[in-house]
N, CA and C atoms of all chains as a GROMACS GRO file, in nm:
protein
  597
    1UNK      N    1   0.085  -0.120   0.000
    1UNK     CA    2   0.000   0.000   0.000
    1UNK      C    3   0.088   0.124   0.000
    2UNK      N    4   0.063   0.202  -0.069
    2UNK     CA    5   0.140   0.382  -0.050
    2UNK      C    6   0.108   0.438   0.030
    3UNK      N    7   0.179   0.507   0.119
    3UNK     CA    8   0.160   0.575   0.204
    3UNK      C    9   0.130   0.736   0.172
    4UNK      N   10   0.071   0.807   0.261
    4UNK     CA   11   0.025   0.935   0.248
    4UNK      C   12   0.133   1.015   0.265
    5UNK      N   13   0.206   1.038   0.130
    5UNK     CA   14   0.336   1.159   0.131
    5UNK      C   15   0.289   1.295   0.207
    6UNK      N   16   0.323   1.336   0.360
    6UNK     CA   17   0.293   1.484   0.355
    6UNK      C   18   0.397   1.613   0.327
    7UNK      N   19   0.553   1.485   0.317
    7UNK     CA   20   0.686   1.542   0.368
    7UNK      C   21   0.684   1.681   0.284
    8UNK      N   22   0.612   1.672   0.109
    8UNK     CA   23   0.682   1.826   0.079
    8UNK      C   24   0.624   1.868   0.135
    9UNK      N   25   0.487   1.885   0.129
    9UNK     CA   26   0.368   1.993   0.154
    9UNK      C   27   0.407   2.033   0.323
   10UNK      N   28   0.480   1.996   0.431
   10UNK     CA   29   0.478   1.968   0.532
   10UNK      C   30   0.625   2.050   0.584
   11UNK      N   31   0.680   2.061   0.448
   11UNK     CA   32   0.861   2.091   0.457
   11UNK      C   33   0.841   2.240   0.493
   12UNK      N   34   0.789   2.309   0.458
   12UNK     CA   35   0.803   2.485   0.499
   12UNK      C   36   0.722   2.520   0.598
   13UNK      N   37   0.690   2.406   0.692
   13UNK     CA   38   0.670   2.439   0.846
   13UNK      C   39   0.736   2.357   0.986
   14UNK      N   40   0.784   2.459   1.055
   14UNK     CA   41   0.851   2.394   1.147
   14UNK      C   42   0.795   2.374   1.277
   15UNK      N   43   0.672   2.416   1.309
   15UNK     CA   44   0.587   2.469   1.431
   15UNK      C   45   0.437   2.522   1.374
   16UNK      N   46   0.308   2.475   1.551
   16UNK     CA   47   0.192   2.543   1.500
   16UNK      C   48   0.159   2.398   1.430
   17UNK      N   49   0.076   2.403   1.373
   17UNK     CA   50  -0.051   2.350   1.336
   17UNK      C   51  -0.103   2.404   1.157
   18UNK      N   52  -0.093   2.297   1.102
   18UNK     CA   53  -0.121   2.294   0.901
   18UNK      C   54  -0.268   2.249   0.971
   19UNK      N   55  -0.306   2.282   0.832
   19UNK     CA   56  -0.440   2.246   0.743
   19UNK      C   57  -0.500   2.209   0.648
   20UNK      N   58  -0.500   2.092   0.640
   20UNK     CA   59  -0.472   2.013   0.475
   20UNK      C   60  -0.580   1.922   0.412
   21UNK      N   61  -0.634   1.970   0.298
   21UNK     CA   62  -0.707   1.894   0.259
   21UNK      C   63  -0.734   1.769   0.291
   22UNK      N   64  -0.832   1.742   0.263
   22UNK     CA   65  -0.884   1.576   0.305
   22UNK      C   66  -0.794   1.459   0.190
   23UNK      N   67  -0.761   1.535   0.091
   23UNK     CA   68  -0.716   1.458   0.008
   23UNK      C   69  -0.595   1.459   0.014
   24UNK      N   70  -0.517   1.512   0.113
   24UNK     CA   71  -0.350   1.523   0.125
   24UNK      C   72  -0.300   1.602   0.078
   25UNK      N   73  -0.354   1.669  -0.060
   25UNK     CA   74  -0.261   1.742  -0.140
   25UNK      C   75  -0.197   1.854  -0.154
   26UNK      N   76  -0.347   1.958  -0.033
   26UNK     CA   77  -0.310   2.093  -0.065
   26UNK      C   78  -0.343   2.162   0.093
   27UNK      N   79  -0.209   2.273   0.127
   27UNK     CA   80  -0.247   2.354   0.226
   27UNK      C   81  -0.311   2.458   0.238
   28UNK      N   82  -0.450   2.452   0.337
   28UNK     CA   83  -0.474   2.548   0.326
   28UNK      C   84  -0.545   2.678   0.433
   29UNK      N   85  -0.464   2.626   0.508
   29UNK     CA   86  -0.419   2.745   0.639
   29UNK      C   87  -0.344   2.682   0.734
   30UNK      N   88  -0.254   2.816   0.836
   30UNK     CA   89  -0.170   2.745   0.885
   30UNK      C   90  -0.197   2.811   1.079
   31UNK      N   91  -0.140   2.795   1.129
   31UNK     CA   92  -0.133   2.878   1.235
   31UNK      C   93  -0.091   2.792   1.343
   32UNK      N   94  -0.020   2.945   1.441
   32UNK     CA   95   0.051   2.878   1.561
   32UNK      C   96   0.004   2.778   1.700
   33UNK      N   97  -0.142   2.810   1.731
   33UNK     CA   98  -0.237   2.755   1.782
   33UNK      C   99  -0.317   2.670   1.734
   34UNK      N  100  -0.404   2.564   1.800
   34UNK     CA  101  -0.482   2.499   1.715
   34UNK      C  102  -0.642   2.574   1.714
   35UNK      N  103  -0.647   2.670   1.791
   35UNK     CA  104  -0.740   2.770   1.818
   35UNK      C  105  -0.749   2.839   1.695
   36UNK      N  106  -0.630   2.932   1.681
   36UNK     CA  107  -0.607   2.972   1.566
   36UNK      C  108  -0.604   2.921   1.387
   37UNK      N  109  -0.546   2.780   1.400
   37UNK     CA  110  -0.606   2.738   1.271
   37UNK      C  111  -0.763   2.656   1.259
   38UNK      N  112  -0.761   2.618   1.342
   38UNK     CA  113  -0.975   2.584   1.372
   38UNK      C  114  -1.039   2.706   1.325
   39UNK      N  115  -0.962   2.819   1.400
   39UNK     CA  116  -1.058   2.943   1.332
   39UNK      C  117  -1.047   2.993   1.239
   40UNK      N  118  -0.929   2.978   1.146
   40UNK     CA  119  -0.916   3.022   0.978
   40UNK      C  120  -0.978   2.912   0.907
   41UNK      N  121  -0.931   2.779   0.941
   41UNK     CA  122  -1.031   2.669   0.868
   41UNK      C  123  -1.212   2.686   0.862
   42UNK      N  124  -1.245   2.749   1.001
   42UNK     CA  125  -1.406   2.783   0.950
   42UNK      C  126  -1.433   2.903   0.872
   43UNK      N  127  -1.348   2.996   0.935
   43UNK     CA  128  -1.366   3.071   0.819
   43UNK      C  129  -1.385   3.083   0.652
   44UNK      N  130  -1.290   3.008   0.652
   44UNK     CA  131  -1.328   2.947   0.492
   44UNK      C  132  -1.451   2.862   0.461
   45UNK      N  133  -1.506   2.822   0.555
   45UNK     CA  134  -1.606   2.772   0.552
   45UNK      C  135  -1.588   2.587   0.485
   46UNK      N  136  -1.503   2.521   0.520
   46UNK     CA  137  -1.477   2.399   0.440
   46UNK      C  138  -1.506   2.315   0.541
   47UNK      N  139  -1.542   2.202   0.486
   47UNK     CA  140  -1.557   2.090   0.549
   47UNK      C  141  -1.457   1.963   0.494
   48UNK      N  142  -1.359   2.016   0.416
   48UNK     CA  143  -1.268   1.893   0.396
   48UNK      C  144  -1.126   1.929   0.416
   49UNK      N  145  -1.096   1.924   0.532
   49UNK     CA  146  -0.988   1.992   0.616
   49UNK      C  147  -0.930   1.843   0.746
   50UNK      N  148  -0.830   1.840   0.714
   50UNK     CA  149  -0.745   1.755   0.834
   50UNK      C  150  -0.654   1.818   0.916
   51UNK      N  151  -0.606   1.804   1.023
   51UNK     CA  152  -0.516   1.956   1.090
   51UNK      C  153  -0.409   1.857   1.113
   52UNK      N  154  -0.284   1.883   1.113
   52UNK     CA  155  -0.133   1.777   1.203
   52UNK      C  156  -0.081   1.878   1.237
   53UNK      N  157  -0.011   1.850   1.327
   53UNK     CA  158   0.089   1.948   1.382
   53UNK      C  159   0.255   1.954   1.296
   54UNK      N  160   0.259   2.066   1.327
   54UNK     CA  161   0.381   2.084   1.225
   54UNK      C  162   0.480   2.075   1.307
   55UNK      N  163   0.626   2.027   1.231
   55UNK     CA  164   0.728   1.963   1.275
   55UNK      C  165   0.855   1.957   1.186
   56UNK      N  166   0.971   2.017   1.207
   56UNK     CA  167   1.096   1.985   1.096
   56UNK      C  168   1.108   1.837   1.121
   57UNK      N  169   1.123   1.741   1.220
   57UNK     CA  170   1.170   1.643   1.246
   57UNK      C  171   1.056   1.560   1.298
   58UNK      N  172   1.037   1.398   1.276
   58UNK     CA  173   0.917   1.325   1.341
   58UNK      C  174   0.944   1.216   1.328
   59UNK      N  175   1.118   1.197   1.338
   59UNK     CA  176   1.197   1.060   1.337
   59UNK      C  177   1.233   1.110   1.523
   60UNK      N  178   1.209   0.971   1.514
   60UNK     CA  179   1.318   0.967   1.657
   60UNK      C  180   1.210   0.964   1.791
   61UNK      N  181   1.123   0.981   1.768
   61UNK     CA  182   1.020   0.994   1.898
   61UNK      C  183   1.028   0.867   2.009
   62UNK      N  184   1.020   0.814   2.112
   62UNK     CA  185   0.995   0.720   2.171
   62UNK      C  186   0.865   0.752   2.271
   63UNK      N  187   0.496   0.576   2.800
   63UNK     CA  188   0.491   0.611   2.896
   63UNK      C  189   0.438   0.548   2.959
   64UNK      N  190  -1.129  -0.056   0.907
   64UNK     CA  191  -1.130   0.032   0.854
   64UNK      C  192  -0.885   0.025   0.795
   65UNK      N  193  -0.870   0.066   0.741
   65UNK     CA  194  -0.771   0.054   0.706
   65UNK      C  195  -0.696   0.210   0.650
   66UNK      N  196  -0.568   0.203   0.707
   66UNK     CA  197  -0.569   0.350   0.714
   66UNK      C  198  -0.367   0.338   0.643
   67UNK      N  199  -0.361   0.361   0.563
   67UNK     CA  200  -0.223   0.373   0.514
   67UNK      C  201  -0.092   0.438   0.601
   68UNK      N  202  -0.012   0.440   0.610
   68UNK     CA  203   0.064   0.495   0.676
   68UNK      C  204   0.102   0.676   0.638
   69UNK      N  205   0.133   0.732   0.704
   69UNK     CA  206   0.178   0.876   0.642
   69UNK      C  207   0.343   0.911   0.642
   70UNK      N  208   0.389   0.923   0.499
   70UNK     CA  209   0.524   1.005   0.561
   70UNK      C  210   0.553   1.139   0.576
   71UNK      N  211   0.625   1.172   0.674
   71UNK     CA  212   0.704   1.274   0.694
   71UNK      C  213   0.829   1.306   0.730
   72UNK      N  214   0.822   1.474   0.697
   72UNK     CA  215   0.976   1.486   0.713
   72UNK      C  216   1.070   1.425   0.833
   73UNK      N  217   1.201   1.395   0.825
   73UNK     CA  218   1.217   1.380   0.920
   73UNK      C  219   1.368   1.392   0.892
   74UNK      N  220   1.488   1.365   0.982
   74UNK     CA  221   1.604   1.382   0.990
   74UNK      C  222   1.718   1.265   1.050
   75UNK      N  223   1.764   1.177   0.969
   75UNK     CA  224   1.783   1.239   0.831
   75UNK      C  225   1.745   1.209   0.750
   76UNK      N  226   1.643   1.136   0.747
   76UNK     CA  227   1.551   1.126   0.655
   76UNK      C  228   1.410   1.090   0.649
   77UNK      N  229   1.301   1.090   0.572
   77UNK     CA  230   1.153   1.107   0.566
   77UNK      C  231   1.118   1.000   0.705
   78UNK      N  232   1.018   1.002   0.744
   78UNK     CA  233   0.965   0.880   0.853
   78UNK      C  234   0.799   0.823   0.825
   79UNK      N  235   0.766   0.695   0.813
   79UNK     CA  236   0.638   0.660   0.839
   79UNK      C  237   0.586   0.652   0.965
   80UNK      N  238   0.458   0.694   0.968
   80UNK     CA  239   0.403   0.663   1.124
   80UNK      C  240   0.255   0.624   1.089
   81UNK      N  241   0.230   0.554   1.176
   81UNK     CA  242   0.041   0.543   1.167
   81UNK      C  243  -0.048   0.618   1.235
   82UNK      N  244  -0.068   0.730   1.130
   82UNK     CA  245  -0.164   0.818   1.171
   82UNK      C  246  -0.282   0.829   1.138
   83UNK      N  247  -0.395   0.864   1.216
   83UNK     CA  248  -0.535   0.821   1.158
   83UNK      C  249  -0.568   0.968   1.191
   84UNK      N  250  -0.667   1.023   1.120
   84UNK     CA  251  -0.774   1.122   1.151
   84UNK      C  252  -0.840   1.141   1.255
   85UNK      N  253  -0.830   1.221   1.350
   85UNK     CA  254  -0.970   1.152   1.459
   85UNK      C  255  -1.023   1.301   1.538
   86UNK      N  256  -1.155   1.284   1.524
   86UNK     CA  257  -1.268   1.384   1.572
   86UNK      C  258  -1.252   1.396   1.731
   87UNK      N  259  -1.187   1.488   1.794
   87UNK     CA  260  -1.221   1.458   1.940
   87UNK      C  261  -1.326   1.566   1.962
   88UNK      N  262  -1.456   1.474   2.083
   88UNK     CA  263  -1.562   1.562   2.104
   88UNK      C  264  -1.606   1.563   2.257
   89UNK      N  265  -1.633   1.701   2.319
   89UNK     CA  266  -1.681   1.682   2.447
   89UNK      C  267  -1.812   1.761   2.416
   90UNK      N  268  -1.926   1.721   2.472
   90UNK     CA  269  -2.057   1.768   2.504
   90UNK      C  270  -2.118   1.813   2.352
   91UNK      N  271  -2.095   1.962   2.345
   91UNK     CA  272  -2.161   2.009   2.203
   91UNK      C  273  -2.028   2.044   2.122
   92UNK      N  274  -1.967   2.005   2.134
   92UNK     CA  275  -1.782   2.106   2.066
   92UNK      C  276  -1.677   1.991   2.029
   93UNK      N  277  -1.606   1.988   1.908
   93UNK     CA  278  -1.584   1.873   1.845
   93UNK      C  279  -1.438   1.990   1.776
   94UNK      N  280  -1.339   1.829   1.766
   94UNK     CA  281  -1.199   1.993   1.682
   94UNK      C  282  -1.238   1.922   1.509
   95UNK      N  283  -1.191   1.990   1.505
   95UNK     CA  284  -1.176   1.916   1.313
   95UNK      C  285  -1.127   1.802   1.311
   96UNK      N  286  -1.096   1.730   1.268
   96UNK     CA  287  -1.015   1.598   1.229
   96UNK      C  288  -0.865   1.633   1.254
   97UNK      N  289  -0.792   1.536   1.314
   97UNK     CA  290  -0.651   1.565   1.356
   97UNK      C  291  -0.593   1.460   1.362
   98UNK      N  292  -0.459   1.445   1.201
   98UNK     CA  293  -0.422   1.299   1.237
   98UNK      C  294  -0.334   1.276   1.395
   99UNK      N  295  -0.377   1.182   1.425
   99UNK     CA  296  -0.325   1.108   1.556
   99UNK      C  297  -0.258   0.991   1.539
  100UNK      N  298  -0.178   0.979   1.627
  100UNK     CA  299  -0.040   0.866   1.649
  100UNK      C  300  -0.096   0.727   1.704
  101UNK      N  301  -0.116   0.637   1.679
  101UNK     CA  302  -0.136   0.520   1.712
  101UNK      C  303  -0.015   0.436   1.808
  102UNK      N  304  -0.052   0.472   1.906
  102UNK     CA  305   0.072   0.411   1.967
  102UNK      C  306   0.043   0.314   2.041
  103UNK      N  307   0.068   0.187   2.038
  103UNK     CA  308   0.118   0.071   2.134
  103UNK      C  309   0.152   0.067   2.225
  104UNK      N  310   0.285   0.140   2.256
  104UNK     CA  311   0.415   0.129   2.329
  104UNK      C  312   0.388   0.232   2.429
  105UNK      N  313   0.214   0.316   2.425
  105UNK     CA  314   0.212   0.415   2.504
  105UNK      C  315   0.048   0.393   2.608
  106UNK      N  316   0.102   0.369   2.752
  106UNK     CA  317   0.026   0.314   2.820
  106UNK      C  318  -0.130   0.359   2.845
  107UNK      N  319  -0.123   0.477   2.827
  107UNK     CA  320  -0.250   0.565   2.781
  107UNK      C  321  -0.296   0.631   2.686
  108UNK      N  322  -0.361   0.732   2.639
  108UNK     CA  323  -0.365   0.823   2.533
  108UNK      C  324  -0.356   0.970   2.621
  109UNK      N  325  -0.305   1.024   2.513
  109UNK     CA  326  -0.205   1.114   2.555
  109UNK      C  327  -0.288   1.290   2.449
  110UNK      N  328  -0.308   1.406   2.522
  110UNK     CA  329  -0.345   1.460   2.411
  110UNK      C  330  -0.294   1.626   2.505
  111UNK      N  331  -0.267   1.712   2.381
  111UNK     CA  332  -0.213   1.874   2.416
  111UNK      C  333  -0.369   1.913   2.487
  112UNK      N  334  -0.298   2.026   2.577
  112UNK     CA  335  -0.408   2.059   2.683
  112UNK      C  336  -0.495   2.151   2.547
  113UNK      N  337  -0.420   2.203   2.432
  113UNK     CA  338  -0.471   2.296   2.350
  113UNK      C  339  -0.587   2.218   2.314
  114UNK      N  340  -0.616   2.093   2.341
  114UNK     CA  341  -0.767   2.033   2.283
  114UNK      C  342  -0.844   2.049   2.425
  115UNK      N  343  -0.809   2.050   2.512
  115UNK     CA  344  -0.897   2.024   2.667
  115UNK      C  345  -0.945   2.164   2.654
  116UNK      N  346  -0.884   2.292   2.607
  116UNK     CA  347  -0.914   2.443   2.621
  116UNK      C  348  -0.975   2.451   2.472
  117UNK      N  349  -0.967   2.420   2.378
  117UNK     CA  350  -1.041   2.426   2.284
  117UNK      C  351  -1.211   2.382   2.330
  118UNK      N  352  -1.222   2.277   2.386
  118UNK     CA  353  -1.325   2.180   2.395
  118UNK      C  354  -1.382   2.244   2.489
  119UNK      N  355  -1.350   2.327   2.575
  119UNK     CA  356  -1.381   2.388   2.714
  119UNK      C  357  -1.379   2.273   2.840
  120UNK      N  358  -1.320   2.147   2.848
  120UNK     CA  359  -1.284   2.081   2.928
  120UNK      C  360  -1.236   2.080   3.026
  121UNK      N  361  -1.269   2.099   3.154
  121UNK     CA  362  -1.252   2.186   3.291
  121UNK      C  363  -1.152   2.122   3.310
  122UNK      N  364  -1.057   2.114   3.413
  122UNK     CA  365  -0.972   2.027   3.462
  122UNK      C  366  -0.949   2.094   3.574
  123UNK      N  367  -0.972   2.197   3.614
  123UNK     CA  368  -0.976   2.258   3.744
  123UNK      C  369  -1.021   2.130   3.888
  124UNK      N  370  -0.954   2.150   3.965
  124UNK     CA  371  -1.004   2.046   4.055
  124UNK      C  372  -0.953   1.864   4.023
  125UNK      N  373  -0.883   1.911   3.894
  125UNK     CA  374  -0.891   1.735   3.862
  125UNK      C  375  -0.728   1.711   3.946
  126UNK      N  376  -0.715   1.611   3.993
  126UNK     CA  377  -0.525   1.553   4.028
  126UNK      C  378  -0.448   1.537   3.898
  127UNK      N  379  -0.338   1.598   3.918
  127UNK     CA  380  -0.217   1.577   3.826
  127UNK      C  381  -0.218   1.444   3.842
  128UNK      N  382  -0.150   1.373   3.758
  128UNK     CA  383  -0.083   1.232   3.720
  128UNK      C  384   0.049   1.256   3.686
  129UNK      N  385   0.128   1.120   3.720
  129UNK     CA  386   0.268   1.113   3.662
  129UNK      C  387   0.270   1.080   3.576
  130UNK      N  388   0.311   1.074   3.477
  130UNK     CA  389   0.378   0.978   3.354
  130UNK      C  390   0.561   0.966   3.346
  131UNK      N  391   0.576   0.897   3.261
  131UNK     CA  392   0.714   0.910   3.249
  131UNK      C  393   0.724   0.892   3.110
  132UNK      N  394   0.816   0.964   3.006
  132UNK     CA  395   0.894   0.897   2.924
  132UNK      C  396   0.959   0.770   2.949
  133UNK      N  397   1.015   0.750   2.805
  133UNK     CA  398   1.117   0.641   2.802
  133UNK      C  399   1.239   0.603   2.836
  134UNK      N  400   1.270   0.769   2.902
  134UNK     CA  401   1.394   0.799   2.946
  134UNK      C  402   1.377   0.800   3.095
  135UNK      N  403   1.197   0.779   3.157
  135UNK     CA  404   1.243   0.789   3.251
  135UNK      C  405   1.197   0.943   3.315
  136UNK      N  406   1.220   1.017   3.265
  136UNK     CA  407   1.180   1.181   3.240
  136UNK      C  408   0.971   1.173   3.306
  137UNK      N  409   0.979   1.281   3.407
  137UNK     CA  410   0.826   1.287   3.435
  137UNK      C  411   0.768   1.371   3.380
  138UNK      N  412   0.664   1.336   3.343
  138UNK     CA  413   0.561   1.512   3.278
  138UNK      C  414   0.451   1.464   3.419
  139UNK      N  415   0.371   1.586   3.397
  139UNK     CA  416   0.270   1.602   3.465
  139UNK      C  417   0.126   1.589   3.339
  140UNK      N  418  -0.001   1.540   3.391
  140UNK     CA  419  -0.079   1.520   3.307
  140UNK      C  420  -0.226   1.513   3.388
  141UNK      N  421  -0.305   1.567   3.314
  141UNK     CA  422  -0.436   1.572   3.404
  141UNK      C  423  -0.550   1.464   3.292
  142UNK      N  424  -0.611   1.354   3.404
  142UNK     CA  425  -0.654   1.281   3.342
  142UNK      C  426  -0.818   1.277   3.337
  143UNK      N  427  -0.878   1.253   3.213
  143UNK     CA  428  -1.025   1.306   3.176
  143UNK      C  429  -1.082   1.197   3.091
  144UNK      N  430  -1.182   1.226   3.066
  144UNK     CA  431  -1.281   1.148   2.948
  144UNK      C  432  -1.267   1.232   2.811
  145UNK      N  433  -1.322   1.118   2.693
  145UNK     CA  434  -1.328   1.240   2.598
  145UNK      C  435  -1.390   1.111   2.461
  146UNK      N  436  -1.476   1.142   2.435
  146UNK     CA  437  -1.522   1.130   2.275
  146UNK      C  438  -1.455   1.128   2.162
  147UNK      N  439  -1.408   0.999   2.079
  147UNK     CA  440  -1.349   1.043   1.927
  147UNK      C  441  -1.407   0.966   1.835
  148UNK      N  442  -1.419   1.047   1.722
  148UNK     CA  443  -1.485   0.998   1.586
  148UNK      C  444  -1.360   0.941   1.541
  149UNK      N  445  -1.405   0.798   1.496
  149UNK     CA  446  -1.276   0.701   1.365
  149UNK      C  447  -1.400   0.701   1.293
  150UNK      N  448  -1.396   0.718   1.158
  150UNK     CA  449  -1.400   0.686   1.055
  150UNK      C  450  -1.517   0.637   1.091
  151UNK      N  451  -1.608   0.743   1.154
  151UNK     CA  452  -1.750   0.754   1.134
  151UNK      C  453  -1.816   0.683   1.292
  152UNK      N  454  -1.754   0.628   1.323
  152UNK     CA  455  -1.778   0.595   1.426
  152UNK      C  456  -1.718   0.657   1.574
  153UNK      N  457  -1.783   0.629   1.707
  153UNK     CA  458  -1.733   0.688   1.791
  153UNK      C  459  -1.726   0.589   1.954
  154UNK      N  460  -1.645   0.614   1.968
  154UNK     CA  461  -1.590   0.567   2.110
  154UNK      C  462  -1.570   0.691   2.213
  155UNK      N  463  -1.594   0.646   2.340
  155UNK     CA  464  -1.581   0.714   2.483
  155UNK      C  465  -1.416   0.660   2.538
  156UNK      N  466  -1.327   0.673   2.561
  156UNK     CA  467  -1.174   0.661   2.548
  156UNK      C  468  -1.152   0.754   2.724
  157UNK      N  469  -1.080   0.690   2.813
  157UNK     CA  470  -1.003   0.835   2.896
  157UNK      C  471  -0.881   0.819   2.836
  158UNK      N  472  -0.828   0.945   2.877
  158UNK     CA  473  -0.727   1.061   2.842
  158UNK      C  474  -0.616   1.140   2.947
  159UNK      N  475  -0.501   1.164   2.911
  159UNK     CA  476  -0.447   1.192   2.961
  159UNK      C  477  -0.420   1.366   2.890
  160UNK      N  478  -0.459   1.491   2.948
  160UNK     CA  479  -0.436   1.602   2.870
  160UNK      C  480  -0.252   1.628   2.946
  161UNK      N  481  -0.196   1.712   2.883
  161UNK     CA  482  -0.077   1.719   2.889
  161UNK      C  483  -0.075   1.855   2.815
  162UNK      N  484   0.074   1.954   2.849
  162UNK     CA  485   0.117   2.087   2.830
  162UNK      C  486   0.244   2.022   2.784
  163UNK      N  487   0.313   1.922   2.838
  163UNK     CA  488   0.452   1.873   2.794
  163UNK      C  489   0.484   1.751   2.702
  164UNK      N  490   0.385   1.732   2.595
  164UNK     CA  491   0.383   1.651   2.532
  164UNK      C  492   0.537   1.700   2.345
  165UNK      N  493   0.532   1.639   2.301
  165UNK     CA  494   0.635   1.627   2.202
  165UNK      C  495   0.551   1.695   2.100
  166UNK      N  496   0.611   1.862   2.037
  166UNK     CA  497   0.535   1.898   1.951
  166UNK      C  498   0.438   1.842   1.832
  167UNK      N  499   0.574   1.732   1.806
  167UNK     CA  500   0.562   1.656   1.669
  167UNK      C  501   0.448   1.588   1.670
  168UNK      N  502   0.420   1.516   1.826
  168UNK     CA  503   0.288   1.423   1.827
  168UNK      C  504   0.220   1.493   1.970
  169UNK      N  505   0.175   1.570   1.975
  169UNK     CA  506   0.037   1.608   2.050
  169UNK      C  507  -0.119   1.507   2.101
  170UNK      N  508  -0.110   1.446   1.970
  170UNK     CA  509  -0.213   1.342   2.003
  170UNK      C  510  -0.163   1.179   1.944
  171UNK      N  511  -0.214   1.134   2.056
  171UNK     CA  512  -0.112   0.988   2.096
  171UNK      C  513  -0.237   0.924   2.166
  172UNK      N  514  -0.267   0.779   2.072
  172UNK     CA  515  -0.385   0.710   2.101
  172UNK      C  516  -0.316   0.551   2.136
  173UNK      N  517  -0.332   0.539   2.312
  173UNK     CA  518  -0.246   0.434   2.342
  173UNK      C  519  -0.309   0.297   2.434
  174UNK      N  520  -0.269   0.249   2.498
  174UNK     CA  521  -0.379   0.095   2.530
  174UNK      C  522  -0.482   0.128   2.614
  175UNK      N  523  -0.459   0.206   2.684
  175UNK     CA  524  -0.604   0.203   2.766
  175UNK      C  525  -0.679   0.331   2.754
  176UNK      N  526  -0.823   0.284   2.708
  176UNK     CA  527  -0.859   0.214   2.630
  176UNK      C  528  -0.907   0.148   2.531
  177UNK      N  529  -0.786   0.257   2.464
  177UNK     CA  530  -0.893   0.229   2.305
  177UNK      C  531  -0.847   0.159   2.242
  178UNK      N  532  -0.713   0.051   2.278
  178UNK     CA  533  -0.673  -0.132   2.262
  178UNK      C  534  -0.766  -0.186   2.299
  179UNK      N  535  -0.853  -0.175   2.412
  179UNK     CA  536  -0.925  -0.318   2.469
  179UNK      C  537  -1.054  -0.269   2.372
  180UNK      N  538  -1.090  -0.139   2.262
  180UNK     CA  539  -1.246  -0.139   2.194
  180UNK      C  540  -1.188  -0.165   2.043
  181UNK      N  541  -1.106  -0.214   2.027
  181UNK     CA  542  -1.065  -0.224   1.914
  181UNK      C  543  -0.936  -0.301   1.880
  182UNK      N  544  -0.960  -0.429   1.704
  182UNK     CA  545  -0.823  -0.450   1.714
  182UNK      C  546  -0.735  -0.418   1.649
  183UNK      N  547  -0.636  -0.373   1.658
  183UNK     CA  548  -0.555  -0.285   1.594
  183UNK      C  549  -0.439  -0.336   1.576
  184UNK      N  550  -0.418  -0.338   1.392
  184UNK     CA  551  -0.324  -0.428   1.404
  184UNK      C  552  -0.217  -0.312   1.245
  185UNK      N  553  -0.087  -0.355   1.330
  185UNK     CA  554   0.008  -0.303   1.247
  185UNK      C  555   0.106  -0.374   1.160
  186UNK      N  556   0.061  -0.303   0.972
  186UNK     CA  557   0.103  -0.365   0.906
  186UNK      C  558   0.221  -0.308   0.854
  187UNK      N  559   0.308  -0.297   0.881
  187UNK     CA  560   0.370  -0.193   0.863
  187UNK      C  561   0.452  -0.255   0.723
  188UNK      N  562   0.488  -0.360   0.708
  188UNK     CA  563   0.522  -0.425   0.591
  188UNK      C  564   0.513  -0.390   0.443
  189UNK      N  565   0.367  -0.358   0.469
  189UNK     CA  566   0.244  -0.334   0.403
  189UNK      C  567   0.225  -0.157   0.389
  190UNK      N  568   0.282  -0.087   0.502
  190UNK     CA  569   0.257   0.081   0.508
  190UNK      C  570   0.105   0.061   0.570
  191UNK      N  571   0.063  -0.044   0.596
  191UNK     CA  572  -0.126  -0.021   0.672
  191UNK      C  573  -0.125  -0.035   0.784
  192UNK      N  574  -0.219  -0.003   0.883
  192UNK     CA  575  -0.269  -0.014   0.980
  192UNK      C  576  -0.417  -0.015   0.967
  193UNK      N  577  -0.498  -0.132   1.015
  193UNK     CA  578  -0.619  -0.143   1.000
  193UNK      C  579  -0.682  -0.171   1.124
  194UNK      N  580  -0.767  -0.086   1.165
  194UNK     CA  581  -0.825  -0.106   1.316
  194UNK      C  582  -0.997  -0.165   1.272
  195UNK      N  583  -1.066  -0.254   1.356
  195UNK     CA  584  -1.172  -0.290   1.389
  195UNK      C  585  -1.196  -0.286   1.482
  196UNK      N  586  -1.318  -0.163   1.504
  196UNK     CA  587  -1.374  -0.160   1.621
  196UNK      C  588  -1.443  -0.285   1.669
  197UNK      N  589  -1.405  -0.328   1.850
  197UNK     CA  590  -1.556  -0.430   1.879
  197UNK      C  591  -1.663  -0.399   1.914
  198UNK      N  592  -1.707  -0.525   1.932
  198UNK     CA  593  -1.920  -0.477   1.894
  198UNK      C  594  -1.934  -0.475   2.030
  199UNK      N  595  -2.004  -0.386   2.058
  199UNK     CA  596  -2.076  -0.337   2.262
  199UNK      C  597  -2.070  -0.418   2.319
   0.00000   0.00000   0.00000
């Protein structure tokens, strides 16, 4: 099975909270809070929105 | 339900993880979909207090909890109930909210107990992870 590439779309944030289509492909709001991107995502008024937290690095993690 | 793996960046190079989408909801107030970490190896579920204050989730009055990393390392964590949508469906799960959780993974879905409502099995071979919820 292929996995869900987010690495480019994902590469020009290092912190805060993306907003990304349901379909993986496209960003489309970002912000430092998840307050803050919840509230640009309604604003736009969409309902096909996934949120991850943004990160340079998400190797290495290990309660 | 079967859920592919996701990559990301990572250093020094890209990383897969099994991340699923998931609706967390208290009372009338629900966040958007937020992929979450499927973790095994993590004795509870684990989530940023930024969803407990989003959700308006009191915790005032509640007892800190210990946890530890893997190192051993303590965070502090206040432990709650909480509602999540998989893939249309929904489970009642407790929770551990947390301020000192790992930017990268904020939300961390671990054995107790949303192992014992579901079986969750990792294919990693494969890049899948496919969970089945059990029946009431």
């Amino acid at each position: 099975m292929q996995t869900i590439n987010l690495s480019k779309i994902l590469k020009n944030f290092s912190s805060g909270w993306v907003a990304i289509t349901s379909d993986y492909k496209k960003v489309v709001a970002s912000g430092k809070t998840l307050k803050e991107v919840t509230q640009k995502v309604l604003q736009q008024k969409r309902d096909d929105v996934i949120l991850i937290p943004a990160s340079k690095n998400y190797r290495g993690f290990v309660v | 339900m079967n859920f592919p793996y996701t990559t990301l960046p990572g250093v020094p190079k890209d990383t897969k993880r099994p991340l699923v989408p998931i609706k967390f909801i208290h009372k009338d107030k629900s966040t958007l979909p937020i992929l979450s970490l499927i973790d095994s190896g993590a004795d509870y579920s684990y989530l940023t207090m930024e969803i407990a204050k989003l959700l308006d989730i009191d915790l005032s009055g509640v007892k800190p909890h210990t946890s530890f990393g893997i190192n051993g390392t303590p965070f502090l964590c206040y432990p709650s109930e909480i509602t999540i949508e998989l893939g249309g469906h929904h489970l009642n799960i407790p929770v551990q909210f947390s301020n000192q959780l790992s930017k990268a993974f904020p939300c961390i879905l671990g054995q107790e107990d949303f192992f014992s409502k579901a079986r969750i099995t990792f294919e990693r071979y494969k890049w899948n992870l496919d969970i089945r919820l059990l029946e009431k």
